[in-house]
Structures are given as C-alpha cells and as structure tokens.
PAPAMI-475312 format. One record per atom (N, C-alpha, C): residue number from 1; residue in three letters; atom name; y, x, z. Coordinates in steps of 0.02 Angstrom, whole numbers, plus 50000, padded with zeros to 5 digits. Layout:
N
nuvex,domar,kero,north,east,up
NUM,ala,CA,Y,X,Z .
...
END
This chain:
60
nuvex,domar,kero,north,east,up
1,unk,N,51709,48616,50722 .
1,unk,CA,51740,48551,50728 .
1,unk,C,51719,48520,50795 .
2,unk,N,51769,48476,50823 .
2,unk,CA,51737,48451,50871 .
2,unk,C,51764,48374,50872 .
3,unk,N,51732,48336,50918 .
3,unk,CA,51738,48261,50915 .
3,unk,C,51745,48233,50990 .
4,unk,N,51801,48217,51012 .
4,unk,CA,51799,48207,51073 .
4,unk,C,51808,48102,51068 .
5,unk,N,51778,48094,51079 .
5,unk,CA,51737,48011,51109 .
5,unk,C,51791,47990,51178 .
6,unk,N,51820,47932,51171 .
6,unk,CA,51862,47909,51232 .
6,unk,C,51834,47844,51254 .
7,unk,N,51866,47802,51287 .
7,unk,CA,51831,47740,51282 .
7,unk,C,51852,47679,51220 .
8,unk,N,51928,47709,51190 .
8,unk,CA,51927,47647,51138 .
8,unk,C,51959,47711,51100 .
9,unk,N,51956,47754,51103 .
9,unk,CA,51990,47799,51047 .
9,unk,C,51943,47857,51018 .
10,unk,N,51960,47906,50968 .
10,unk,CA,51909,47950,50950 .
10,unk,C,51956,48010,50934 .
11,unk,N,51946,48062,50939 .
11,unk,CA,52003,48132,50927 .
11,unk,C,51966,48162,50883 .
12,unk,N,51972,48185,50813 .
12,unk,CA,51925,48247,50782 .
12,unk,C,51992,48282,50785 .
13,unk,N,51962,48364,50790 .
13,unk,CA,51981,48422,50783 .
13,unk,C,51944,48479,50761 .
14,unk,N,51978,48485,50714 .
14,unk,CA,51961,48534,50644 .
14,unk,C,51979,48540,50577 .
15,unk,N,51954,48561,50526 .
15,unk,CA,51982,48564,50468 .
15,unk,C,51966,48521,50444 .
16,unk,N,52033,48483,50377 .
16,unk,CA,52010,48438,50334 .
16,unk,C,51967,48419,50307 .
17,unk,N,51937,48471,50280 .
17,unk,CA,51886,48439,50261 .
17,unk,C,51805,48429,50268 .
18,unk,N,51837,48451,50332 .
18,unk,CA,51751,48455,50402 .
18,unk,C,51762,48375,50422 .
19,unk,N,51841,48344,50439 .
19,unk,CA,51842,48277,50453 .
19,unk,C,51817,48240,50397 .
20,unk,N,51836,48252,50339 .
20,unk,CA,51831,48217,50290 .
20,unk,C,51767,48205,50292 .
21,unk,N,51724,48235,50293 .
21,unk,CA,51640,48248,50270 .
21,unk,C,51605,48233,50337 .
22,unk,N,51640,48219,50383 .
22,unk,CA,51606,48203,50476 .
22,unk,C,51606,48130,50453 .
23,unk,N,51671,48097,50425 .
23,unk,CA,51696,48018,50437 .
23,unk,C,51654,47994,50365 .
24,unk,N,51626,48039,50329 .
24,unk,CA,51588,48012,50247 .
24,unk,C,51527,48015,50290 .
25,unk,N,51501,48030,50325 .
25,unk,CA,51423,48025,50345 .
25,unk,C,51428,47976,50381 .
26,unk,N,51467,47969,50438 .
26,unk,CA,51479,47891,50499 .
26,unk,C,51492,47827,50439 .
27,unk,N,51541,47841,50405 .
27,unk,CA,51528,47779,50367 .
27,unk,C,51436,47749,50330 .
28,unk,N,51407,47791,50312 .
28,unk,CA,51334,47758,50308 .
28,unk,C,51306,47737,50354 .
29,unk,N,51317,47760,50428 .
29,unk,CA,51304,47734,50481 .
29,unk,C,51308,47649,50514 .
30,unk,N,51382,47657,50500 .
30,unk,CA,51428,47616,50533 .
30,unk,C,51499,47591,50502 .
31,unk,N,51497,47531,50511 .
31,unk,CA,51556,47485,50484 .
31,unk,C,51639,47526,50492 .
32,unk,N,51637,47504,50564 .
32,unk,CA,51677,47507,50592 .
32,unk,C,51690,47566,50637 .
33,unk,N,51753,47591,50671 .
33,unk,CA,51754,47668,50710 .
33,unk,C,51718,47620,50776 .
34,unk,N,51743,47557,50798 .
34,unk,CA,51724,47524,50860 .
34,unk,C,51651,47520,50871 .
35,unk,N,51599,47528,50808 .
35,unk,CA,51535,47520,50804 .
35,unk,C,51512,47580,50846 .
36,unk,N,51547,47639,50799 .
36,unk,CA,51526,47714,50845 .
36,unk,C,51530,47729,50900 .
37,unk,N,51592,47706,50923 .
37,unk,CA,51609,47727,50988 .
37,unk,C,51558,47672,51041 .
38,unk,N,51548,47605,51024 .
38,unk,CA,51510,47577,51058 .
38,unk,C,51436,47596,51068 .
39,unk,N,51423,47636,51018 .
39,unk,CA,51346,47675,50996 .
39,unk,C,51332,47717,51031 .
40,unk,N,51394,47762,51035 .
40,unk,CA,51407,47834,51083 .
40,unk,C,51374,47816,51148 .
41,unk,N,51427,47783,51183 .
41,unk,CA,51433,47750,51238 .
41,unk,C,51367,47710,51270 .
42,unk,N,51317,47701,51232 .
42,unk,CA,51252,47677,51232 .
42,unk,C,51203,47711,51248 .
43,unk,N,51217,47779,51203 .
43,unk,CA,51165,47845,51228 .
43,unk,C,51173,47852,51284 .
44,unk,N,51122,47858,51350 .
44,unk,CA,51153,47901,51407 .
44,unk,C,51126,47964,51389 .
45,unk,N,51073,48007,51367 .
45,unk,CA,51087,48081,51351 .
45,unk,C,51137,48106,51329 .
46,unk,N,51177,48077,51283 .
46,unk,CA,51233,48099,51245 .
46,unk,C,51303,48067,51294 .
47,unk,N,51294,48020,51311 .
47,unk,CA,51357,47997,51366 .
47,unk,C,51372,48054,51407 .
48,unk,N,51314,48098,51440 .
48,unk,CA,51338,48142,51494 .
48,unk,C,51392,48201,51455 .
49,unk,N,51374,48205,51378 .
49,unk,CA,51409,48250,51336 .
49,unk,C,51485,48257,51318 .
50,unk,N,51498,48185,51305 .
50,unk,CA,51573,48124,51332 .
50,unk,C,51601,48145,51366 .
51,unk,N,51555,48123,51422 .
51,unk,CA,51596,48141,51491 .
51,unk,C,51634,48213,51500 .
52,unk,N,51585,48282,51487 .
52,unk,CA,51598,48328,51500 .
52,unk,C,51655,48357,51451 .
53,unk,N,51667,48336,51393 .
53,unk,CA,51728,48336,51340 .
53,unk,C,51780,48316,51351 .
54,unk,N,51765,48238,51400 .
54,unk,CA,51824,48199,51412 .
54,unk,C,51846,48248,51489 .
55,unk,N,51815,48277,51519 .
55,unk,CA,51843,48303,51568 .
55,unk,C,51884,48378,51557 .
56,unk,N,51849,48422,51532 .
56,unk,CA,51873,48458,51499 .
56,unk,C,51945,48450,51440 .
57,unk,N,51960,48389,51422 .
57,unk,CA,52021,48383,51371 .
57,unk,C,52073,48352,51457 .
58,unk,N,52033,48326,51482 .
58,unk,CA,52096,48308,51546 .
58,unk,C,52121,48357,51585 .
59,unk,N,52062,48410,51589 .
59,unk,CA,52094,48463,51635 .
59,unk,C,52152,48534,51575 .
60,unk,N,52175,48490,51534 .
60,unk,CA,52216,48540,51493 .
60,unk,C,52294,48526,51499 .
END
C-alpha cells in the first residue's frame, strides 16, 4: 500500500481493505484527514519522504 501526502489532499493506493484498516488506525489518531496532513507536514524527517513521493507521482 502506499500513501501519497499532498498539501491539502491525500491519495491511498492499494487494496480495500489495507485502506480500510490504514484509515481505522488514523482515526484513533486524529479527528480529522486535515489533522493528518497538517501532522505530516510538521515532521521534517518524514516531510523529506512527501516530497520524494510527491515528486515521483509528478514525474508520471
């Protein structure tokens, strides 16, 4: 599965019910999808990870 992070959007790709069971764990996390993505976006270890996903889905 994978999870590509945008700046106001979120893409999962994979099987049903890998999403299903990705978005049942974020919900104990977090309210809202806007919570996560603002969370994401907070990490800079994990931001550089973003980035390299978000570049990689642009160069397709």
């Amino acid at each position: 599965m994978k999870i590509y992070v945008f700046d106001k959007s979120v893409v999962f790709a994979g099987k049903a019910w890998e999403i299903r069971h990705k978005l049942k764990e974020l919900q104990n996390q977090h309210i809202f999808v806007t919570d996560w993505i603002e969370n994401v976006h907070a990490r800079p270890a994990e931001a550089s990870l973003v980035n390299e996903y978000t570049s990689k889905l642009n160069s397709l």
